[in-house]
C-alpha positions, 0 to 999 in steps of 0.5 A, a space after each residue: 664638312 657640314 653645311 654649315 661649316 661651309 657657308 661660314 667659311 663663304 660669307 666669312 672669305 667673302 666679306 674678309 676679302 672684301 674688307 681687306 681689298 676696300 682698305 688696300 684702295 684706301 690706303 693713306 700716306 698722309 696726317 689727314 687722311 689718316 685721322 679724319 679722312 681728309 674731311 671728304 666722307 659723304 653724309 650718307 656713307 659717313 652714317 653707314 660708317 658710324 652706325 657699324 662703329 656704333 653697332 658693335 659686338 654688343 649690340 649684334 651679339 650681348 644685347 639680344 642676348 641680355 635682353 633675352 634673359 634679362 627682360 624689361 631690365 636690359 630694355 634700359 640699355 636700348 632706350 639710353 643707347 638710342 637716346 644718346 644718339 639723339 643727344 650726341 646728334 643734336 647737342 654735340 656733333 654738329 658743334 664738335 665739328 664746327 671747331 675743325 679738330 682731329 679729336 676729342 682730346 683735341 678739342 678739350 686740349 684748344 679749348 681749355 688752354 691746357 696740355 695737362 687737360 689734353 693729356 687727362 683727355 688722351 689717357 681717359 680716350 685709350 682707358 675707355 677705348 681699351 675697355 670697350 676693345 675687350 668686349 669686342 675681341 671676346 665677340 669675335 672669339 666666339 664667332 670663331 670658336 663656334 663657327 670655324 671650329 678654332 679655339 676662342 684664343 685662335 678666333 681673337 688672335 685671327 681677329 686681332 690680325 685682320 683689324 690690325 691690317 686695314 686699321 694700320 694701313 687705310 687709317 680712318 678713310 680705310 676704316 670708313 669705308 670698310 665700315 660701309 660693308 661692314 654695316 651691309 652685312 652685319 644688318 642683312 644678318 641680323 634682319 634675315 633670320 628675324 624676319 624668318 623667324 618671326 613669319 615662323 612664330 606669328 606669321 608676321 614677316 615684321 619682326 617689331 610687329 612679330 613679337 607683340 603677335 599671337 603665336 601660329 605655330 603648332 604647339 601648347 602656346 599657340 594662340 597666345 601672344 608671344 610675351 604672354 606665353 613667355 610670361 606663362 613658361 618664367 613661372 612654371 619655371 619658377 622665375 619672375 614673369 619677363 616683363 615684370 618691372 621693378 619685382 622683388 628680387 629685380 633691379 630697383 627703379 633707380 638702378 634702371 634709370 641711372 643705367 639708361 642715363 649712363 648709356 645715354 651721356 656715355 653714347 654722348 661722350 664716347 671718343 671713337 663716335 665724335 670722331 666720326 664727325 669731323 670726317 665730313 665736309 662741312 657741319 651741314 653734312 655733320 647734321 645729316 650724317 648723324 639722321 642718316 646714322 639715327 636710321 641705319 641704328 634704328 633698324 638693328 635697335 628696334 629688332 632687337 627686342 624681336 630676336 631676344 624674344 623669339 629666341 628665348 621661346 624657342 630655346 626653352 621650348 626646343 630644350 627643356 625636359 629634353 633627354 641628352 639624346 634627344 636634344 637637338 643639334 644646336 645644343 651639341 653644337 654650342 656645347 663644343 666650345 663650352 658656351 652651353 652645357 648641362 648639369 644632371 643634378 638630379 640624375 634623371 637623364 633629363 635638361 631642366 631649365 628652372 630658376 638658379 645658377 649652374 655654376 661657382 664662380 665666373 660663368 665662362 668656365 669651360 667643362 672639362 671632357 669627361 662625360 657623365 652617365 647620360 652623356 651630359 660634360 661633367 665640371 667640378 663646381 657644379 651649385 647642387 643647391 638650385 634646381 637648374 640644371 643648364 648654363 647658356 652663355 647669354 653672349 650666344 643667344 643671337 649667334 645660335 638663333 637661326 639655328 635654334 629656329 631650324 633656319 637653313 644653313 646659309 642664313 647661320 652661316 651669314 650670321 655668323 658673318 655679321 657677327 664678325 662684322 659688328 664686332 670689327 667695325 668697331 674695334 677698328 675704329 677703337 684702336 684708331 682712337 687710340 692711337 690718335 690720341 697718342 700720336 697726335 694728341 700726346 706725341 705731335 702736341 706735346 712730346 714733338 711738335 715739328 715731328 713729321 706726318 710720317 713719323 706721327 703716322 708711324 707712332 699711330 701704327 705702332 701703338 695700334 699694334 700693341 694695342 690689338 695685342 693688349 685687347 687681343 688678350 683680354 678678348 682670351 681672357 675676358 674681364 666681364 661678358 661682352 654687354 657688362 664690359 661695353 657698358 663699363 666703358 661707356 660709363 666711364 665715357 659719361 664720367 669724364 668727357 660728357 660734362 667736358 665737351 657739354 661744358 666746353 661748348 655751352 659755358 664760357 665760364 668753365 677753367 681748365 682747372 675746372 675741367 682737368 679737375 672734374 674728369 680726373 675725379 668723374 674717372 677716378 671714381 666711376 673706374 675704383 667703384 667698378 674694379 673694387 665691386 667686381 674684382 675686389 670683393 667690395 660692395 656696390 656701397 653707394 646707395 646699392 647702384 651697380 657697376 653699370 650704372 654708376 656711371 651717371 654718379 660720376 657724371 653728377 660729381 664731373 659737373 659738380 666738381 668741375 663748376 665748383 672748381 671754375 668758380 675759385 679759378 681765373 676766368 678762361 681767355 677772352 679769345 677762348 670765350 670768344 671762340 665757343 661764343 662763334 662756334 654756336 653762332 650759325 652760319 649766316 648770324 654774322 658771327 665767324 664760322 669753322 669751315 
């Protein structure tokens, strides 16, 4: 048994037994407890909590790893997930909170007057929802496949069965303070071997400050900064420097700005994050739950770029013009589950990492076990017409980190830990809006309305179940790389309840019919245009945007349609008007106020 092996089975049982007992404790036999945990989640707790949901596979596992090779593309994605947060925080959460509801369906259903505006909210809720859960089981895949030595469909399956017990069992006071650990561990993962590494690299034990250093470690960069020597490698080998902006052959500005709006009303709009605010038990500590969350977000968000950089440097300087034999243990390790491999197009025996594809095709196609001249994994849709010779899957850049940076085998260990815990927070609370928002939402409101708490519990329990089996399947066979598939979700999120709830909460003059209108046609479109450019064989037609940003289009067409449409229609209810007026009166005006 390796060490590393070792390590990895402690922190993962540790942590596993620590999530299963929390949500045993935490176990709910009531409605409340279950939807919103009874409205009794300290602020503090209640950020932990929805910083863990909000820092999913992708931001412990894709984000790093798209930044690492994409560059001042993907800073886009950090700048519009942070900046929605602030939105979220400060135009949303607290007035969200205010009107008492379980859900975001919920809300759009009591403030538009409309079941058939509830029931559009509940199938946007599961679609987003269900989307953004595939990434998630694909992280965890990974994990497992690399770590425990299992293949990724066994890893997914083991996942789907731990997130299955204590999402079904504790519901969201489970989940909450499951998530509370979950944070604890996934941060200290993703702190330690960047403050290791940086100290490495620079001698900077603050990896913010780390990577805009001078590197101190022996070797042809050193005395360079570390961006300026990263800008030297891309183009000896023939790529645009990395922090190059708009270059030929990049993204276009507007690609970059529509990408980062969309991250930002996305964050905004995103259903398993508003729930978290109506966990707390008042709008005060709303307010401070959402700083507490700011902070706790900010410190993973801003060591980002850090393991991104860091990671890039060593891999190239680790890997390239490297004979097979004399590759280090960390390719060999990853090349197991087909998460890097080399392709000797040229035959000299040597790893060359040049500008280009490697492979036809869907990169996560696993090589077969048939072996080259020099040792290296042949496959059969090799592109001989670039002189790259290496595929790394971009989604193992920070999991392989530690070990890329020779750390010891505890720290990878432990991140491999966080991993996990990343990719599960978020998944649990995920499928709990799933499942909230077909047994409150559809079932107890509309299909049954005397229906019991315990069999409103038990519909929610059984449509996580297919729901963990669903996203349990496409986290095997992946629809996208993990950062591509959340950010698919939360473009959809911006496109249909963004311009919901902002129009729900500051215009009395928005109609039901204006609302149902807006985000059947903000979904609609956002989801055709990425399915028909990525699964159809169709182009990015409109104005050359891609599928990750398009998100802000169909948000643009949501508000339109949606203003349009209540200008032709009756005015909404005087009770209703009357309602959104109170909820943004604050406590103490002399207007009412929701506890």
């Amino acid at each position: 048994m390796s060490n590393i092996f070792m390590w990895t089975i402690i922190w993962v049982g540790l942590s596993f037994g620590l999530y299963i007992y929390i949500a045993w404790r935490s176990r709910v036999s009531d409605a409340a407890g279950f939807y919103i945990a009874g409205k009794g989640v300290p602020p503090i707790a209640n950020g932990m909590a929805t910083a863990a949901d909000w820092m999913s596979a992708v931001s412990f596992i894709g984000l790093a790893g798209l930044v690492s090779f994409t560059g001042y593309w993907s800073s886009a994605l950090l700048m519009g997930w942070t900046g929605g947060y602030v939105l979220l925080a400060l135009l949303l959460a607290p007035y969200l909170r205010k009107f008492g509801k379980f859900t975001v369906p919920d809300f759009i259903g009591d403030r538009y007057y409309s079941d058939t505006a509830r029931m559009v909210a509940a199938a946007c809720t599961v679609f987003i929802s269900f989307t953004y859960i595939c990434g998630q089981m694909r992280g965890v895949g990974i994990v497992f496949s690399r770590f425990l030595h299992v293949d990724i469909s066994i890893g997914v399956i083991i996942g789907m069965l731990i997130v299955f017990f204590y999402a079904g069992l504790g519901g969201m006071k489970g989940i909450t303070y499951t998530q509370v650990a979950q944070y604890c561990v996934l941060i200290t993962a993703y702190v330690v071997p960047a403050v290791a590494i940086s100290m490495v690299i620079t001698g900077n034990p603050i990896p913010q400050l780390g990577f805009g250093s001078k590197i101190v470690q022996e070797g042809i960069y050193q005395g360079q900064y570390v961006l300026e020597a990263l800008n030297n490698i891309a183009v000896d080998l023939g790529m645009k420097q990395y922090t190059a902006t708009f270059s030929p052959g990049g993204s276009s500005m507007l690609n970059i700005f529509l990408l980062c709006l969309t991250m930002m009303c996305g964050t905004a709009g995103l259903p398993h994050v508003i729930i978290r605010f109506f966990t707390t038990p008042t709008v005060k500590d709303a307010r401070k739950s959402a700083g507490w969350a700011l902070l706790f977000i900010a410190i993973l968000y801003t060591t980002c770029p850090a393991v991104a950089v860091f990671a890039r440097f060593n891999m190239v300087n680790t890997l390239n013009e490297k004979t097979y034999e004399g590759a280090p243990s960390w390719f060999k390790n990853w090349e197991g589950p087909g998460l890097i491999v080399w392709v000797d197009k040229n035959n000299d025996g040597k790893i060359q990492y040049r500008n280009g594809a490697v492979f036809k095709g869907k990169p996560n196609l696993k090589p077969s076990t048939e072996l080259g001249a020099h040792g290296e994994r042949q496959v059969t849709n090799a592109i001989t017409d670039t002189p790259n010779e290496l595929y790394v899957d971009r989604d193992i850049m920070v999991l392989a980190n530690p070990e890329i940076g020779g750390l010891p085998a505890w720290v990878i260990g432990l991140v491999a830990a966080g991993g996990l815990a990343a990719a599960l927070s978020t998944a649990a609370g995920l499928l709990l809006a799933i499942g909230s928002s077909i047994s409150h939402d559809l079932y107890f409101r509309i299909i049954n309305k005397n229906a019991s708490e315990k069999q409103r519990l038990l519909v929610a329990r059984v449509v996580i179940g297919l729901a963990v089996a669903c996203s349990g399947y496409f986290g095997i066979h992946p629809p996208g790389f993990v950062t591509q598939v959340v950010a698919w979700a939360f473009g959809m999120a911006a496109a249909s309840f963004f311009p919901a709830i902002i129009l729900g909460i500051f215009s009395t003059k928005t109609t039901k019919e204006g609302a149902i209108c807006g985000m059947a046609v903000g979904m609609i479109f956002t989801a055709s245009y990425i399915i028909n450019a990525t699964y159809m064989g169709g182009s990015t037609w409109f104005l050359n945007i891609g599928t990750m940003g398009i998100g802000a289009i169909g948000m643009f067409m949501n508000f339109i349609v949606a203003t349009v449409v209540s200008s032709f229609t009756k005015a909404p209810p005087k009770e209703i008007q009357e309602l959104i007026q109170s909820v943004r009166i604050p406590r103490g005006a002399g207007g009412a106020t929701h506890a």
